[in-house]
The first five atom37 places (N, CA, C, CB, O) and aatype in JSON, in Angstrom:
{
  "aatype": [20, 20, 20, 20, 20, 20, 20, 20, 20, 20, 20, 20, 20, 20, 20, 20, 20, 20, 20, 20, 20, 20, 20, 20, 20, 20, 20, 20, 20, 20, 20, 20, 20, 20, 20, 20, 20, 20, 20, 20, 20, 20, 20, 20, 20, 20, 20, 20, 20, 20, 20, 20, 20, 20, 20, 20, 20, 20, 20, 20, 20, 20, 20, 20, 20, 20, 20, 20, 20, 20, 20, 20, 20, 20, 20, 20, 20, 20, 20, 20, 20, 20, 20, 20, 20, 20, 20, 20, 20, 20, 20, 20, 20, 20, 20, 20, 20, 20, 20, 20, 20, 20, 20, 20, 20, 20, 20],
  "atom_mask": [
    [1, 1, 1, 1, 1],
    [1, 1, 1, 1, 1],
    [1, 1, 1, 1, 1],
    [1, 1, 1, 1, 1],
    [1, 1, 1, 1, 1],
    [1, 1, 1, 1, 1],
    [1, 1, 1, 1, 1],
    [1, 1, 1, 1, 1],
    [1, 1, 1, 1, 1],
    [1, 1, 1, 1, 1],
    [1, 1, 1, 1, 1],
    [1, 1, 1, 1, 1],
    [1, 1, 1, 1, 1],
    [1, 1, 1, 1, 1],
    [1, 1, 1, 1, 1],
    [1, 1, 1, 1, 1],
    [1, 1, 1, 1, 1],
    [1, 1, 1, 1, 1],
    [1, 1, 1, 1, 1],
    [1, 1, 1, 1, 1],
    [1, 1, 1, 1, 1],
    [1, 1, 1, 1, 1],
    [1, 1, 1, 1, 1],
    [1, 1, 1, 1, 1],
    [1, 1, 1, 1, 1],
    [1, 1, 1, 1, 1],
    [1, 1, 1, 1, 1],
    [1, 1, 1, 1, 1],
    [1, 1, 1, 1, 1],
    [1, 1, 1, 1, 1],
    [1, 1, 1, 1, 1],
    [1, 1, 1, 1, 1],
    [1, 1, 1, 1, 1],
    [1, 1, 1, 1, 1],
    [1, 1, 1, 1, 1],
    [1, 1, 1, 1, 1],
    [1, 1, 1, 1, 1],
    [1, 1, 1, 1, 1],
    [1, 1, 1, 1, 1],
    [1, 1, 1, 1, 1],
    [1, 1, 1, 1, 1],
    [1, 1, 1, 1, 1],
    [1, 1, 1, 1, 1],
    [1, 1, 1, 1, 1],
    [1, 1, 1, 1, 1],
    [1, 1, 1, 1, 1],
    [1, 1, 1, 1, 1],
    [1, 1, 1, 1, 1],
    [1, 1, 1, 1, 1],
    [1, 1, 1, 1, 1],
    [1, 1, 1, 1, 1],
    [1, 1, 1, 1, 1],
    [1, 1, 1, 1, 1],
    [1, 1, 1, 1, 1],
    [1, 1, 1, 1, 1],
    [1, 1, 1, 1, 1],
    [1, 1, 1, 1, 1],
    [1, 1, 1, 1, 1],
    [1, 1, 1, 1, 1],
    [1, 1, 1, 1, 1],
    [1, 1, 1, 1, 1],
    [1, 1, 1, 1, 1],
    [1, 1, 1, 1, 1],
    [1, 1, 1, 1, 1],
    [1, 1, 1, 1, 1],
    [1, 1, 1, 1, 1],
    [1, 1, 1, 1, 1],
    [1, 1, 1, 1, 1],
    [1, 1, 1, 1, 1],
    [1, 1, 1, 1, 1],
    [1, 1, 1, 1, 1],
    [1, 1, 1, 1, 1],
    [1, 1, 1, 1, 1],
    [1, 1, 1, 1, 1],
    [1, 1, 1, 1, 1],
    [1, 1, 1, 1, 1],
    [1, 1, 1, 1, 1],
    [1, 1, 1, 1, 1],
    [1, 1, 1, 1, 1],
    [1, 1, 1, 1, 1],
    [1, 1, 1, 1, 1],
    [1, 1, 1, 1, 1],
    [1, 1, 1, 1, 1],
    [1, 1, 1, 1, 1],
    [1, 1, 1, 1, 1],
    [1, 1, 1, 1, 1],
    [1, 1, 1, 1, 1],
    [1, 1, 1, 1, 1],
    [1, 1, 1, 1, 1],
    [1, 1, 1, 1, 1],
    [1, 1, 1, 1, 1],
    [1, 1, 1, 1, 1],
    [1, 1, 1, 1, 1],
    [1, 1, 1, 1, 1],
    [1, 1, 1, 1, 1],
    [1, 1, 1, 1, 1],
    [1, 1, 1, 1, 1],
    [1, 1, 1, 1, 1],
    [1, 1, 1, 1, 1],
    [1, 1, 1, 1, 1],
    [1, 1, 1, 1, 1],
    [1, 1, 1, 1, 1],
    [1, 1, 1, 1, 1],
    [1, 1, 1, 1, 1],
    [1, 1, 1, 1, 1],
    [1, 1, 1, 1, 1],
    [1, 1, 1, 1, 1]
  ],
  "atom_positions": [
    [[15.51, -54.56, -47.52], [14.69, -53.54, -48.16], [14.02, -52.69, -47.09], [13.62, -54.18, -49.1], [13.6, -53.26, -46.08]],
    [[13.87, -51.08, -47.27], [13.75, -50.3, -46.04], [12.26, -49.86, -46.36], [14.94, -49.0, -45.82], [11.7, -50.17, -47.4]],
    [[11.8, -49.26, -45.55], [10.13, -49.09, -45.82], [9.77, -47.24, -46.33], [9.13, -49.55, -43.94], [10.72, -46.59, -45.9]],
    [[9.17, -46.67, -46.77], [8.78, -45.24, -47.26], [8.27, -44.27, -46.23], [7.69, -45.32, -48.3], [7.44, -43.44, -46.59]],
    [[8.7, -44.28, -44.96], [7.92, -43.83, -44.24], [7.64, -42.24, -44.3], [8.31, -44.3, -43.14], [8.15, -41.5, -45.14]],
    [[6.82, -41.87, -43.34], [6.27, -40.39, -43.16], [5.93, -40.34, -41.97], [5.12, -39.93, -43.97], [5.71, -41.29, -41.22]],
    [[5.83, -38.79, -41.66], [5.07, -38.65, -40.54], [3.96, -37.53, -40.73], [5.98, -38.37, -39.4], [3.96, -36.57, -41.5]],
    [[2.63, -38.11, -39.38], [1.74, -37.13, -39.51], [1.34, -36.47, -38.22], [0.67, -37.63, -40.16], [0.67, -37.15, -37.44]],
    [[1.66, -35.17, -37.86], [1.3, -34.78, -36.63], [-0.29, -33.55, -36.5], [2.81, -34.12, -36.11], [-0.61, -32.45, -36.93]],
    [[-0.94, -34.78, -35.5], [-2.38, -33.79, -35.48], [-2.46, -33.54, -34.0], [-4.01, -34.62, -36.12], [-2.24, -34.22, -32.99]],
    [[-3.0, -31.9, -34.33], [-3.48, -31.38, -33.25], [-5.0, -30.73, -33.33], [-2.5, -30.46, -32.87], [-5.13, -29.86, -34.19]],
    [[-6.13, -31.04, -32.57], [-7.07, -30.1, -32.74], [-8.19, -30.11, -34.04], [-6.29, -28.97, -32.76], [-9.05, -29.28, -34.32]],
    [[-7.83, -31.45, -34.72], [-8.61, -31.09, -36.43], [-7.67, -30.43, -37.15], [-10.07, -29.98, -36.52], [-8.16, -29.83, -38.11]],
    [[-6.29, -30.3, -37.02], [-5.04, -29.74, -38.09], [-4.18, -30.64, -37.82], [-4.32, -28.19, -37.91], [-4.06, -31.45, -36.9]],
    [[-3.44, -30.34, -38.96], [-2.07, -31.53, -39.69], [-1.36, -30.95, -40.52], [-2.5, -32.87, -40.62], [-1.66, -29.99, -41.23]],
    [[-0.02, -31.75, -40.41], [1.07, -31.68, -41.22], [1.51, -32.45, -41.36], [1.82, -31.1, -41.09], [1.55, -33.01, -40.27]],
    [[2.14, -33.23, -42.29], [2.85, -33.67, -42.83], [4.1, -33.93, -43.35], [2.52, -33.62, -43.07], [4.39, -32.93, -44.01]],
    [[5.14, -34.88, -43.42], [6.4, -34.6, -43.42], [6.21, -35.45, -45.11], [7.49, -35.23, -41.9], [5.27, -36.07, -45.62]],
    [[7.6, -35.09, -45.58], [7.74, -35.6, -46.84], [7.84, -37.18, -46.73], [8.97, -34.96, -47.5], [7.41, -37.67, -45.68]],
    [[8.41, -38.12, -47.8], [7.68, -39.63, -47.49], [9.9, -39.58, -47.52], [6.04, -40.9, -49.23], [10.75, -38.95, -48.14]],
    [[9.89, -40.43, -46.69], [11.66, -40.93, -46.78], [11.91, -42.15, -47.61], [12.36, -41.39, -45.19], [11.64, -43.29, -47.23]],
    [[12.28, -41.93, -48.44], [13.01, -43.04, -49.92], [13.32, -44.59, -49.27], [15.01, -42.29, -50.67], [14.03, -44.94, -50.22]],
    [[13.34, -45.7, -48.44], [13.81, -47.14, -48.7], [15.04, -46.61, -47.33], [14.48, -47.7, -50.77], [16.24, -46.34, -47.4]],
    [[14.07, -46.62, -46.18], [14.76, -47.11, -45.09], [14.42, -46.92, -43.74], [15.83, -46.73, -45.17], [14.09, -45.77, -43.44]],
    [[14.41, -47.71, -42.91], [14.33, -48.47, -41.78], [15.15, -47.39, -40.3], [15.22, -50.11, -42.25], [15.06, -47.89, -39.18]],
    [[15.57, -46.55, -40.37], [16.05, -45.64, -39.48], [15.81, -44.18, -40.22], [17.6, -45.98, -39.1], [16.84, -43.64, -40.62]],
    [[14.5, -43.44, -40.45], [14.17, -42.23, -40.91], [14.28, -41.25, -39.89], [12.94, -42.24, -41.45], [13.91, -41.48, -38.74]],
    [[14.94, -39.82, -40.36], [15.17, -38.95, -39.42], [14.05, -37.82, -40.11], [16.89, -38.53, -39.23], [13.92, -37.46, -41.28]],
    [[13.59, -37.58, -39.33], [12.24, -36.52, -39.91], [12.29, -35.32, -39.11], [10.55, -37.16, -39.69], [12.26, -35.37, -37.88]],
    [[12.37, -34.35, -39.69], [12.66, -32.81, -39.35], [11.23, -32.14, -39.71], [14.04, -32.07, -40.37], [10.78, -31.77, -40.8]],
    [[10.8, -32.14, -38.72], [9.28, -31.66, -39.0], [8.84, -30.85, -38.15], [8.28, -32.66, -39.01], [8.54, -31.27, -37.03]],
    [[8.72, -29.61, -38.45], [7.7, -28.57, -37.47], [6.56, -27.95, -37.41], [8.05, -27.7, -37.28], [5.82, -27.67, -38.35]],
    [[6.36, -27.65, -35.9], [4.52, -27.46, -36.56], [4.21, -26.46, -35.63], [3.15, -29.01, -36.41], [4.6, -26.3, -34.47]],
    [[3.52, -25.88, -36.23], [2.91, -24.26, -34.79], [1.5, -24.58, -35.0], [3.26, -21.9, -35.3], [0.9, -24.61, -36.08]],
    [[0.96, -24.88, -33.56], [-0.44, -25.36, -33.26], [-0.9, -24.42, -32.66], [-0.65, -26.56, -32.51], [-0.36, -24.15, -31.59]],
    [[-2.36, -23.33, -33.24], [-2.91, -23.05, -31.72], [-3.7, -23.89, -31.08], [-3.64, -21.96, -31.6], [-4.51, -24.37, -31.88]],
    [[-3.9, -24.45, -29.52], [-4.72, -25.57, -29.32], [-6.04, -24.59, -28.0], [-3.49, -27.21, -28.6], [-5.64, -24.0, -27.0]],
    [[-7.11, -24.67, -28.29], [-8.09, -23.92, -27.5], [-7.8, -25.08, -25.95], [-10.01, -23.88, -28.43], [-7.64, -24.71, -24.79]],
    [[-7.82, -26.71, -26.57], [-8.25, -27.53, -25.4], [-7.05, -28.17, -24.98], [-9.37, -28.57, -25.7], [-6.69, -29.26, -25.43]],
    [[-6.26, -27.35, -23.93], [-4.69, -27.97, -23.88], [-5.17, -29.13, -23.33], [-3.37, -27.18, -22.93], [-4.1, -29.74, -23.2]],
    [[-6.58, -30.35, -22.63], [-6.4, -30.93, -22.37], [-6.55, -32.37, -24.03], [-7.0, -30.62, -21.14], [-6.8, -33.55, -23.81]],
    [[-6.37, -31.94, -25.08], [-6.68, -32.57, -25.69], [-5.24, -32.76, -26.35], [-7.81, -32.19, -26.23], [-4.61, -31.73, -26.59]],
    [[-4.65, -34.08, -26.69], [-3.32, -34.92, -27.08], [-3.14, -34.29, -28.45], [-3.49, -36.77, -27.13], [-3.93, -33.92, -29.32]],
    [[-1.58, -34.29, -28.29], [-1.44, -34.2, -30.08], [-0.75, -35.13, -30.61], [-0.73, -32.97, -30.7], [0.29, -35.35, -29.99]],
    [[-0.94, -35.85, -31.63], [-0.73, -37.23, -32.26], [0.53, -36.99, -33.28], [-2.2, -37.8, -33.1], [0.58, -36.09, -34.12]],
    [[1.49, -37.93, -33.07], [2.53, -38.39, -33.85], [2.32, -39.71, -34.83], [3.57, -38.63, -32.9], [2.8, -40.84, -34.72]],
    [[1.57, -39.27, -35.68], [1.28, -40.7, -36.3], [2.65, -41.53, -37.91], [-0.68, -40.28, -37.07], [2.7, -41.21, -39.1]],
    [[3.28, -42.3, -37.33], [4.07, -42.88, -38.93], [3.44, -43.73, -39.43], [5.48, -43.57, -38.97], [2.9, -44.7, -38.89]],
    [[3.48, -43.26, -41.11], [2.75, -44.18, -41.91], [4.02, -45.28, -42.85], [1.64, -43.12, -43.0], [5.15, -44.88, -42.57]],
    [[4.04, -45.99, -43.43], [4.53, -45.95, -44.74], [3.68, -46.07, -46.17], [5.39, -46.92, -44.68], [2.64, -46.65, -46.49]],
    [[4.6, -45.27, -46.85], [3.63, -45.2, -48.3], [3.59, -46.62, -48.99], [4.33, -44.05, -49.56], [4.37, -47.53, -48.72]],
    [[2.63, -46.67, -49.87], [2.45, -47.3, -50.62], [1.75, -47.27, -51.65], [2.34, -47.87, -50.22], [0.61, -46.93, -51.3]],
    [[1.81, -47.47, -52.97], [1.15, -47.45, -54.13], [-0.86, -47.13, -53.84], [1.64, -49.09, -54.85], [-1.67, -46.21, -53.94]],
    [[-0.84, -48.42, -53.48], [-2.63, -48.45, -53.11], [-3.05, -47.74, -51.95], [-3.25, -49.99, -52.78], [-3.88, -46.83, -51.83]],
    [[-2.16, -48.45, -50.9], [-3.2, -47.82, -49.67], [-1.99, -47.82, -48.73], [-4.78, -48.89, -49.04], [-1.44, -48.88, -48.45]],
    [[-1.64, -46.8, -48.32], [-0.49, -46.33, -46.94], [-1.19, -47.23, -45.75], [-0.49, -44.21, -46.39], [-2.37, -47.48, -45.51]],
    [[-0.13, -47.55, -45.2], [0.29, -48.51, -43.74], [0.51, -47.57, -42.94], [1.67, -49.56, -43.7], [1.31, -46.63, -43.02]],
    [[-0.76, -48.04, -41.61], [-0.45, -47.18, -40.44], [0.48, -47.83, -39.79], [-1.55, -46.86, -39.55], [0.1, -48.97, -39.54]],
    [[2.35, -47.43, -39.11], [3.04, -48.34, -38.72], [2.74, -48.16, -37.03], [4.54, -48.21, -39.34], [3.2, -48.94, -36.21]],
    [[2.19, -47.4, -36.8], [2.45, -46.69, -34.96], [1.91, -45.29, -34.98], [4.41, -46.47, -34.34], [1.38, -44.95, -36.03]],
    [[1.94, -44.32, -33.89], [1.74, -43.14, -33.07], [2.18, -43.32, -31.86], [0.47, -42.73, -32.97], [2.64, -44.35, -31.37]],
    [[1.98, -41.82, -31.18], [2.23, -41.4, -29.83], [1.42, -40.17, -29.46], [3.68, -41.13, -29.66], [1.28, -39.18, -30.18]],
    [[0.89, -40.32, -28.28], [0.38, -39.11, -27.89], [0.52, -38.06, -27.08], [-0.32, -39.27, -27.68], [0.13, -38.33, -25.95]],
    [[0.88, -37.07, -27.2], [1.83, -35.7, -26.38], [0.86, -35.0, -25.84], [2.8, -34.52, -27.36], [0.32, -34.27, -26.68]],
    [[0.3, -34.9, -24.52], [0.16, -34.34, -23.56], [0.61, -32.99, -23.51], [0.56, -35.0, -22.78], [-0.2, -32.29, -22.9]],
    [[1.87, -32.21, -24.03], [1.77, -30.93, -24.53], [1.46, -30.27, -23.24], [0.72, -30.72, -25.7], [0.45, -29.57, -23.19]],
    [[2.42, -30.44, -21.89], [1.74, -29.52, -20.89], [2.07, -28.19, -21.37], [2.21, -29.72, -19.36], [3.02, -28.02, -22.14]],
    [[1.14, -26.99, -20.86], [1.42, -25.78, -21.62], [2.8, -25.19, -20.93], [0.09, -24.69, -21.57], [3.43, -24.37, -21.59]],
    [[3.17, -25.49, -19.93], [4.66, -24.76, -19.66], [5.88, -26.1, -20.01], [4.78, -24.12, -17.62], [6.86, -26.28, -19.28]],
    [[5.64, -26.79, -21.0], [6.87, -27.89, -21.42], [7.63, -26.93, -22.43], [6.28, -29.57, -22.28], [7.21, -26.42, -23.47]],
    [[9.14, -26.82, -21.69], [10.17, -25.82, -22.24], [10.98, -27.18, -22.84], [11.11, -24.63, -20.93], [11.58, -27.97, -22.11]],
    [[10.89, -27.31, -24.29], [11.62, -28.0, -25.15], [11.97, -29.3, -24.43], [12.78, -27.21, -25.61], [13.11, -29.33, -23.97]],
    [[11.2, -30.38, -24.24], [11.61, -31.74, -23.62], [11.8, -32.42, -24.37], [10.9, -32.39, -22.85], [10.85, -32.36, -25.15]],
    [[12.72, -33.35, -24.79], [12.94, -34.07, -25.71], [12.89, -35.59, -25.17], [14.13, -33.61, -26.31], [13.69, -36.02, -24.34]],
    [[11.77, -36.42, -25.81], [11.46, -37.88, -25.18], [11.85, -38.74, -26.21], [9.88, -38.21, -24.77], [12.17, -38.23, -27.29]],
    [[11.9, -40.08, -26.06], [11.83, -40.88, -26.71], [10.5, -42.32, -26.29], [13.26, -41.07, -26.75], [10.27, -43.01, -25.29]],
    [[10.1, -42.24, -27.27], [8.27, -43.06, -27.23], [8.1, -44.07, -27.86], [6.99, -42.3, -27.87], [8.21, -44.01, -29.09]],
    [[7.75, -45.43, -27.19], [7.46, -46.54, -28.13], [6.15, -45.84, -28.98], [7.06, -48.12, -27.24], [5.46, -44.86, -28.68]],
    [[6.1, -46.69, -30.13], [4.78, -46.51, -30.77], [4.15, -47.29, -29.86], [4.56, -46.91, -32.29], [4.65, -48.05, -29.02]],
    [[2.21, -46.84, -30.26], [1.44, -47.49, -30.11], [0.32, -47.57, -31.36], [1.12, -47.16, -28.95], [0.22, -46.82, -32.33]],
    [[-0.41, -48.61, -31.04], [-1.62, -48.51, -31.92], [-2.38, -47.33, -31.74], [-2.5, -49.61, -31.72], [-2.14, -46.49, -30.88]],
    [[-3.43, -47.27, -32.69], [-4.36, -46.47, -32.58], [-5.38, -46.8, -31.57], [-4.82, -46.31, -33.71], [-5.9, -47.9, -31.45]],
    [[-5.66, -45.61, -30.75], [-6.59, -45.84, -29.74], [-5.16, -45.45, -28.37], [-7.48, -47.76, -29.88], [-5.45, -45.27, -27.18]],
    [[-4.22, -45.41, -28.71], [-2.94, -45.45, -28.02], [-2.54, -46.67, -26.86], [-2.89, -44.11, -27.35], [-2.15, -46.7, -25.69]],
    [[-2.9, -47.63, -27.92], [-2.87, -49.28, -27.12], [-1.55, -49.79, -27.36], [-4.03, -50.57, -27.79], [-0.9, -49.58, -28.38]],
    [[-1.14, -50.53, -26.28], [0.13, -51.22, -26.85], [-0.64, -52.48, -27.39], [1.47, -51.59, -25.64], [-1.75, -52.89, -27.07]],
    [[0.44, -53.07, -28.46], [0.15, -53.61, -29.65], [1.52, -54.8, -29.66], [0.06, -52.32, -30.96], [2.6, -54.3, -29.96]],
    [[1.52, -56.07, -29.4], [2.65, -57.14, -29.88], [2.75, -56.42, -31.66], [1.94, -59.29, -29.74], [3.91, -56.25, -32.04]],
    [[1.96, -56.12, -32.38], [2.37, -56.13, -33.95], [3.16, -54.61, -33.88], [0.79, -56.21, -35.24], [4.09, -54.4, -34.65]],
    [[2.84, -53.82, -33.15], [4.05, -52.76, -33.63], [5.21, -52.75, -32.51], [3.43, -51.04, -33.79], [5.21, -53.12, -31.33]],
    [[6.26, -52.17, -33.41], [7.37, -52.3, -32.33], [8.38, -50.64, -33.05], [8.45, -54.37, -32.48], [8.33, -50.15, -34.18]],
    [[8.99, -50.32, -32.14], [9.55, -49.45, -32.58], [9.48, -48.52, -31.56], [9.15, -49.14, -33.71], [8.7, -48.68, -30.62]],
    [[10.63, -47.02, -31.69], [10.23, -45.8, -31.07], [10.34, -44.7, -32.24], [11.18, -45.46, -29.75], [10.58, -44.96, -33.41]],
    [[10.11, -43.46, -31.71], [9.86, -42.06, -32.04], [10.66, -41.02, -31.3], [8.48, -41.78, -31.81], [10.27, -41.05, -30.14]],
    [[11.4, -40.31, -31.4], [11.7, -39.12, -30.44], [11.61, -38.2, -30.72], [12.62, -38.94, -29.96], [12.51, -37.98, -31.53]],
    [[10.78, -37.04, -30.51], [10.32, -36.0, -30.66], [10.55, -34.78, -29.49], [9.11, -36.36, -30.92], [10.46, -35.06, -28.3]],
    [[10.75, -33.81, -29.82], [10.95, -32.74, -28.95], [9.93, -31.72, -29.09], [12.22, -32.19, -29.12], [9.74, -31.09, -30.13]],
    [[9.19, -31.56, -27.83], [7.59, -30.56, -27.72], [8.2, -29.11, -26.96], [6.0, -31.51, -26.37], [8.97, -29.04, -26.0]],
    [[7.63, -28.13, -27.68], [7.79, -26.74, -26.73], [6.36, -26.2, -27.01], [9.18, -25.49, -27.24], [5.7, -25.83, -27.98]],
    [[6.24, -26.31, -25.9], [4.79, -25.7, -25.63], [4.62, -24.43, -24.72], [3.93, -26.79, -24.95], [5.71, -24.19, -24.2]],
    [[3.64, -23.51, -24.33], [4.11, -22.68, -23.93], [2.47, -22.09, -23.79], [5.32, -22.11, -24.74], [1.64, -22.22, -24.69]],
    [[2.15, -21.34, -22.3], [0.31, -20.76, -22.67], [0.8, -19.45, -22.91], [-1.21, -20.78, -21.19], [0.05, -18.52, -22.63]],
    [[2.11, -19.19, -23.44], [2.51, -17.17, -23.87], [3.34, -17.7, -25.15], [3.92, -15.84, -22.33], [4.35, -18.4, -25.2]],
    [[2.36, -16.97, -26.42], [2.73, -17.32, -27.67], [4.02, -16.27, -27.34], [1.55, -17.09, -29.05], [4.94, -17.06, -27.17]],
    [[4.4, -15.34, -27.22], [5.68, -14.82, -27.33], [7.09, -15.87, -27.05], [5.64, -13.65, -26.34], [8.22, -15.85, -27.53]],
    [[6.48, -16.72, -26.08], [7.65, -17.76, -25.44], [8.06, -19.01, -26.74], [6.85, -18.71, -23.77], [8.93, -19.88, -26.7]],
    [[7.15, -18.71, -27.74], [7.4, -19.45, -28.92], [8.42, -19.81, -29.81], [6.87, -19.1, -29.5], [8.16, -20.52, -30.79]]
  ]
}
């Protein structure tokens, strides 16, 4: 049985959200997001949840550093807990691709 997951990416006090994926265990999430960020020294969070009836499960995050000249890098990231601790209870990765840029035209 596969789990409902989602994703939530915050930057700055803003978010988005990806739709919740139906009963499974390898979710591919196509999710984009245009941030303006005033404090490039401040992280932007990859957080997966899975849904649930009562109360959604935080499963992991990651935190992106977002240097302002990162031309489309594509990583792959263990989760961590919140607080961005490694954690024996979560296990897993994320791969996400950041383009960041300090010339919105380069967008």
């Amino acid at each position: 049985m596969g789990a409902d997951p989602y994703v939530i990416i915050k930057c700055e006090g803003n978010k988005i959200r990806s739709p919740v994926q139906k009963n499974t265990l390898a979710p591919e999430f196509d999710v984009k997001g245009l941030f303006y960020r005033k404090k490039a020294g401040q992280p932007i969070i990859v957080q997966v949840w899975n849904h649930n009836i009562i109360s959604d499960e935080f499963l992991g995050q990651v935190a992106l550093t977002g240097d302002p000249d990162d031309r489309l890098s594509q990583q792959t990231l263990h989760l961590q807990d919140k607080g961005n601790k490694k954690s024996s209870g979560i296990s897993g990765s994320i791969a996400v691709r950041l383009l960041s840029s300090s010339k919105l035209t380069n967008v």
